[in-house]
Residue, then its C-alpha position, 0 to 999 in steps of 0.5 A: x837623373x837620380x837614382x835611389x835604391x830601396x831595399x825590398x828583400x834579404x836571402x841568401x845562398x850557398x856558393x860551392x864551397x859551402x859559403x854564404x852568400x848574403x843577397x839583397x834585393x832592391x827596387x831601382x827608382x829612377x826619378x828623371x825631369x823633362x821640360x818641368x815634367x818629372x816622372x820615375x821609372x822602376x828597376x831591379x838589382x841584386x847585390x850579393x855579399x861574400x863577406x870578401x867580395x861584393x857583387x851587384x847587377x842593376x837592370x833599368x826601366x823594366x817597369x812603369x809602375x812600382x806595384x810591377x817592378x815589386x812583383x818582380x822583385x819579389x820573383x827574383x827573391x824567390x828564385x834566388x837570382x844572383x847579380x849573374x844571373x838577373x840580366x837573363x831573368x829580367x829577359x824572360x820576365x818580359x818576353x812572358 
């Protein structure tokens, strides 16, 4: 299986301290190969740059198409979800 990241989306926030917090948001593309069949499936993940530290927060396979997986993201990017905070946003995404 190989994995790709495409970007998709730039935002940032502001943590409690006052600093920025840089934040990027991406498709995660999954390209797998079954008995000569290939196929993708669509992720999504965060990654947050405090210039100090990095923090990133993949989830796999949320979407089988990437007209879907793109919509989420751009909520995600919208919402200013944060590598915390995606796993619980993910699970709302797709109990509705």
């Amino acid at each position: 299986m190989m994995e790709e990241l495409a970007v998709r989306r730039r935002g940032s926030i502001t943590d409690e301290r006052g600093k920025e917090i840089k934040l990027i948001y991406c498709l995660a593309i999954s390209r797998i190969k079954l008995e000569g069949l290939a196929a993708e499936t669509y992720g999504v993940s965060v990654i947050a740059d405090g210039g100090d530290m990095i923090e990133s927060k993949t989830v796999h396979d949320v979407a089988g198409n990437i007209t879907e997986a793109e919509k989420l993201v751009d909520l995600l990017w919208e919402g200013g979800a944060t590598p915390v905070t995606l796993a619980d946003i993910v699970d709302d995404y797709i109990e509705n």
